[in-house]
C-alpha positions, 0 to 999 in steps of 0.5 A: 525664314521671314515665315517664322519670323512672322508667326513668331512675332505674331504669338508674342504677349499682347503687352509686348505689342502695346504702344505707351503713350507718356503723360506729362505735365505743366501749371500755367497761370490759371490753368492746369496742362496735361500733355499726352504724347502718343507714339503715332498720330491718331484720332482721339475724344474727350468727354464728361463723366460726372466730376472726371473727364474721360480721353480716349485714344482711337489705336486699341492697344496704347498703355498711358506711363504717369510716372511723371504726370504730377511732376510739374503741376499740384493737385488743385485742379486734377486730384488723381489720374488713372487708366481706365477700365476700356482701352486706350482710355485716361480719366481725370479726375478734377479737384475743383469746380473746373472744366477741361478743354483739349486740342491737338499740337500735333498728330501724335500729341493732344494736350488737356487744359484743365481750367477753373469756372464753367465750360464755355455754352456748347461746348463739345468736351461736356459731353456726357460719356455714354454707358460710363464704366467706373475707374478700374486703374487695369483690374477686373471689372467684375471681380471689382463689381462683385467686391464693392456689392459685398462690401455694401452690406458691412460697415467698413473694417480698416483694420482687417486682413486681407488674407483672411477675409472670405469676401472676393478681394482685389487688388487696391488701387494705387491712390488708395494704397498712397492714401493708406500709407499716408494715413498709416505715417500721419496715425503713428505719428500722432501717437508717438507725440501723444496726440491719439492714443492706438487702442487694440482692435475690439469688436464694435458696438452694436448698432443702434436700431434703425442704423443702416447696416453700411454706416458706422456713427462710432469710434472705428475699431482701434482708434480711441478719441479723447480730449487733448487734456486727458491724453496719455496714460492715466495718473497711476495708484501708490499700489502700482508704483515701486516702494517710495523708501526705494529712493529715499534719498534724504534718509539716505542722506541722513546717514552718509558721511558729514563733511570732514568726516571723508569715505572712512565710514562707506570703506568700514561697511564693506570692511570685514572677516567674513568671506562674503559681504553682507548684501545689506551692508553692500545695499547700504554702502551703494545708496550712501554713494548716490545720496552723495552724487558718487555713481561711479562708485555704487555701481562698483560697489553693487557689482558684489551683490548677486544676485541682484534684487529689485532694491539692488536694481533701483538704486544702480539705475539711480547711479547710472543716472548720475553717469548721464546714461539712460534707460527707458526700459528700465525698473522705472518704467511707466511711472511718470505720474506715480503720486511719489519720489519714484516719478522724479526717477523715472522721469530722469531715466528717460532719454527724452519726453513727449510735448504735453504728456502727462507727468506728476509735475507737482510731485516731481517738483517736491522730490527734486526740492528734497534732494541733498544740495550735490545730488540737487547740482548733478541732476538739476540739468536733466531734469530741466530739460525734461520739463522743457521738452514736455513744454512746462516751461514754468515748472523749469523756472522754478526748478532753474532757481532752486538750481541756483542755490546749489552754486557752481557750473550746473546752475548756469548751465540750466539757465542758458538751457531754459533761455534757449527754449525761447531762442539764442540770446545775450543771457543765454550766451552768458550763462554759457560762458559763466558754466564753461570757465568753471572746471566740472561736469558741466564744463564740456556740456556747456562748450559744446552748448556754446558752439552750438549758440555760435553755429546759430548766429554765425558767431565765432567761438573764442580761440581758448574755448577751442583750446580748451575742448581740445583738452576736454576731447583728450581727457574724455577720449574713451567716454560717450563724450568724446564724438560730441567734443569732436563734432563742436570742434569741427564747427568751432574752427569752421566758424573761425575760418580755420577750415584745413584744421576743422577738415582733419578733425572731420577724419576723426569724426566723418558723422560731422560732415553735414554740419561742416559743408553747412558751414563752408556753404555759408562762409564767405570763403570761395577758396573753402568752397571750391576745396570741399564743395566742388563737387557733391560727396558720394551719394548716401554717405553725407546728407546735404540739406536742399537749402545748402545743395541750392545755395552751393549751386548758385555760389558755383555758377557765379564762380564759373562752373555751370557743370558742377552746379548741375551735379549739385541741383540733379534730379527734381526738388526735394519738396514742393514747397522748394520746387520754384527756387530748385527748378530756377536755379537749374534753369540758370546753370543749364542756360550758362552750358549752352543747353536751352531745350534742358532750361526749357524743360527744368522751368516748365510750368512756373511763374512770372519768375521764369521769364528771363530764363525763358527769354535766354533760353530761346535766344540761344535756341535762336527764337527770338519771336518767342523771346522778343515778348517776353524782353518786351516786359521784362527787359527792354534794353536787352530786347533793343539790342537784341534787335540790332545786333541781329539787323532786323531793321524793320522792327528798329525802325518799328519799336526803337528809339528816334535816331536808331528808328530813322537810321534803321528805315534806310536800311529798308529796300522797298519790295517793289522799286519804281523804275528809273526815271529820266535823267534830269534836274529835278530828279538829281535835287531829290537825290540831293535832299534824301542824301543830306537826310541820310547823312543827318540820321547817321549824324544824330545816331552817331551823336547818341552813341558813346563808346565804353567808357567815354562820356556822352557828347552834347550835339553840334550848336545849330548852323547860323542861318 
């Protein structure tokens, strides 16, 4: 049996036999330490190979995991790690003008200084590694080798593929397929804000004669470089834009009812004896009802046209525009900057513009000055916004004071938006108010608008808007409105206080979840917060900033409970930027459930700022050489009684003050006592004396220390001689 167990481990894959050695890491100031932990003592060399330092291990077969190599420490100083093409063998590869320096903590354990300035004369981590082979990050040398030959001799193509590429192909190195990602997500974001515009991939130019084949001086294939003033697509022709009498509003406008007259005369074009209506009267009837800021109607009324045409479908794009909807993809289409009325359109048809990108301002200016006064009121706030996402803020003004002449809540509704683009202010607040008391289509725009302005500086919302958007959120009950109406309500009562209410309006609106935790993290209700932020919501279902996960961890600890704390903080920072104030307070919550190794390790490798933590955690581990130090700086009253509760009299006499120092040194037992000496008058006056000293040093120490609560007493007046 044992002889089959034998041959069977022995033909087991080499891999299942390789030892792992775990790299991890820690910043320290000036120095960058990277810890290889192996799973048995043995030998191990560091040496240079050019910018990088090569570890290499004595066993053949150990496998480095870096899954948390980069966890504690930035990138200054080591730019990337990777296995080496030998075995057993780790290169770093350095990211400043840096030197490394090794020794070994343990038997098993070697850890790697990486440190800035030059290495130290002679020292012995410089040198040079013989015969170097390049990083191969575990792919074959020579398939690598016969890629990065072939490969020299192009230019090199990063828009071709892979698969149908004749040259030998390897897999990518892992920093390089991080690196491809990046630039992948950093290009498209580029491109959707317009700052880079992705042409499709065209062969290149030919090279220009005595260019070495390898170098590419040109734009690469795909991407198109330009100067930021010429970005997007260029103006279009009057040729390429739809008919300008396809939005001719005002001559529309012309022959739609006067006032007083009513919709008598719209009601007699689609009035008649025949069996269908004509499409032209029923083109006719639906453009009066824009010209007039009916959009509801003309929809319905083109709903008798089939089948629909391109009139037919400018003008019910027209009217869902006055609805508030949206559409990107519709008849308007990429027109933005026609040389006509049609730009206006196409710009309110957008759900949103892109900051700078090229639009007909000019022209869209024009054509909105044109519009009838009703049309004017209901599209003035769209149009605002759009200008204010493009960031034309001066365009927005002049569109805000056209607004204005229109009366009603439209035109303070688009002041307090224009305001609010250089943040919440006294005017903004104002305008919003003045917008909301006013009953209309803005009305529940700009409530929801002032809880907004409310969340932002944290100021409550007056009790009959809120009364007023529970009647807006009945009335609106199946429109798009209504989840936005519920959203303000959830905030609006959470502002004032009110959280079992806003709680029952977030059953009906649980997308409104973050904004209620925010909320109940930064009131100064405690009860609140232990009701709906004891614990962290299942995860994937409520996404909770880092910022309010930190603050509702410290609020928790200062409550009392370190446990839930923890469940809030779990894992590691959300970000880099976040990691010091993350890992501190874990540091904290740890400390406060008794578990000082986990302290130790969530606040490796940082600052000065750690210290105290550090101090509390060895303490409780019991170290207090390694935290009487750091005491020593950050906290020496807490050091001083550290050391007499823990009787270590030689350091109280050492480093305390006069009346502990001279009490402490009689507690201190000489090692080695003289023998007795004879019975005898001098001996017993010696006696005497440093029994009368004694008493004086506890006199005094007792003179120095107060009881809780009671005043410090002055010492006894002097004896009279």
């Amino acid at each position: 049996m044992r002889i089959l167990l034998v041959l069977f481990l022995a033909l087991l894959p080499g891999t299942l036999a390789a030892q792992t050695a775990i790299v991890t890491s820690g910043e320290h100031a000036g120095f960058s330490r990277l810890v290889v932990t192996s799973p048995e003592a043995q030998d191990w060399q560091l040496q240079r190979d050019g910018e990088s330092y090569v570890l290499t291990l004595e066993s053949p077969d150990i496998r480095f995991d870096l899954s948390a190599a980069f966890e504690r420490i930035p990138k200054s100083r080591v730019a990337d790690l990777a296995v080496d093409s030998r075995p057993s063998t780790l290169r770093f590869t350095l990211a400043c003008a840096c030197h490394a320096e090794a020794f070994s903590f343990r038997p098993n354990i070697v850890v790697v200084d990486i440190k800035s300035g030059l290495p130290e004369p002679g020292s012995p981590f410089e040198k040079a590694v013989p015969n170097p082979v390049p990083v191969s990050a575990q792919h074959d040398t020579a398939a690598k080798d016969t890629t990065a030959a072939t490969e020299r001799s192009v230019p090199y193509d990063w828009l071709r593929d892979a698969t149908s590429s004749t040259s030998p192909q390897v897999a990518p190195l892992p920093q390089q397929t991080n690196l491809r990602a990046e630039i992948a997500a950093e290009m498209a974001r580029s491109a959707d804000e317009g700052l880079i515009d992705l042409a499709d991939p065209a062969p290149s130019a030919a090279q220009s004669p005595g260019q070495p084949d390898h170098l590419n001086r040109g734009p690469l294939p795909g991407l198109s470089i330009s100067n930021a003033a010429t970005l997007d697509k260029p103006p279009l022709s009057s040729a390429q834009c739809l008919d300008e009498q396809l939005v001719d509003v005002a001559a529309w406008h012309m022959n739609a009812p006067k006032r007083g007259e009513g919709l008598a005369p719209l009601h007699a074009l689609l009035t008649t004896e025949a069996e269908e209506i004509d499409a032209t009267r029923i083109l006719t009837a639906a453009r009066q009802y824009v010209s007039l800021g009916f959009g509801v109607e003309a929809l319905q009324v083109l709903t008798l046209s089939q089948p629909p045409t391109a009139e037919i479908r400018a003008v019910a794009q027209m009217a869902r525009i006055l609805e508030g909807e949206h559409d990107d993809d519709g008849p308007f289409q990429n027109m933005e900057t026609c040389p006509s009325d049609v730009a206006l359109w196409a710009i309110l048809s957008r759900s949103s513009l892109r900051r700078s990108e090229r639009i007909a301002s000019a022209q869209i200016f024009q054509a909105y000055s044109a519009l009838p006064p009703p049309l004017r009121a209901r599209v003035g706030p769209d149009l605002i916004e759009r200008m204010l996402q493009q960031g034309d803020l001066a365009t927005a003004d002049r569109l805000r004071a056209l607004l204005s002449l229109a009366q009603g809540g439209n035109g303070h509704l688009a002041n307090a938006r224009s305001e609010l683009a250089h943040g919440p202010t006294p005017e903004a607040q104002m305008d919003l108010e003045a917008a909301a008391a006013k009953p209309g289509p803005a009305e529940a725009e700009a409530l929801i608008a002032l809880v907004e302005l409310g969340v932002q500086t944290r100021t409550p919302v007056a009790p009959d808007r809120i009364r007023m958007l529970e009647a807006l959120e009945a009335q609106y009950q199946s429109t798009a409105k209504a989840p936005l109406l519920r959203q303000a309500l959830v905030s609006a009562y959470a502002l004032a206080g009110e959280f079992r209410v806003a709680a029952s309006w977030l059953e009906r609106q649980p997308d409104a979840a973050e904004r209620f935790l925010h909320l109940v993290t930064r009131s100064e209700s405690d009860a609140a917060l232990l009701e709906y932020a004891f614990t962290p919501p299942v995860p994937d279902t409520v996404p909770v900033s880092p910022g309010d996960r930190q603050l509702i961890a410290d609020r928790l600890l200062t409550l009392g409970f370190p446990e839930q704390a923890l469940l809030w903080l779990g894992g590691t920072a959300p970000s880099k930027d976040e990691r010091e104030a993350w890992s501190l307070a874990r540091g904290r919550a740890l400390i406060a459930t008794h578990r000082g190794t986990d302290a130790l390790r969530a606040i490796a490798g940082l600052g000065a700022a750690a210290d105290p933590l550090r101090a509390q955690a060895n303490l409780l581990l019991g170290h207090s050489a390694e935290a009487s130090p750091i005491l020593a700086r950050t906290a020496p009253d807490r050091l001083q009684h550290i050391q007499r509760t823990s009787r270590d009299w030689a350091l109280v006499a050492d480093q305390d003050e006069a009346e502990w120092s001279g009490a402490a040194s009689l507690m201190i037992v000489p090692q080695n006592l003289p023998s007795p000496a004879p019975i005898s008058l001098a001996g017993a006056e010696s006696t005497l004396s440093r029994s009368e000293d004694s008493r004086k040093r506890l006199e005094a120490l007792l003179q120095s220390t107060t009881a809780p609560g009671t005043e410090p007493q002055p010492p006894p007046p002097a004896a009279a001689p």
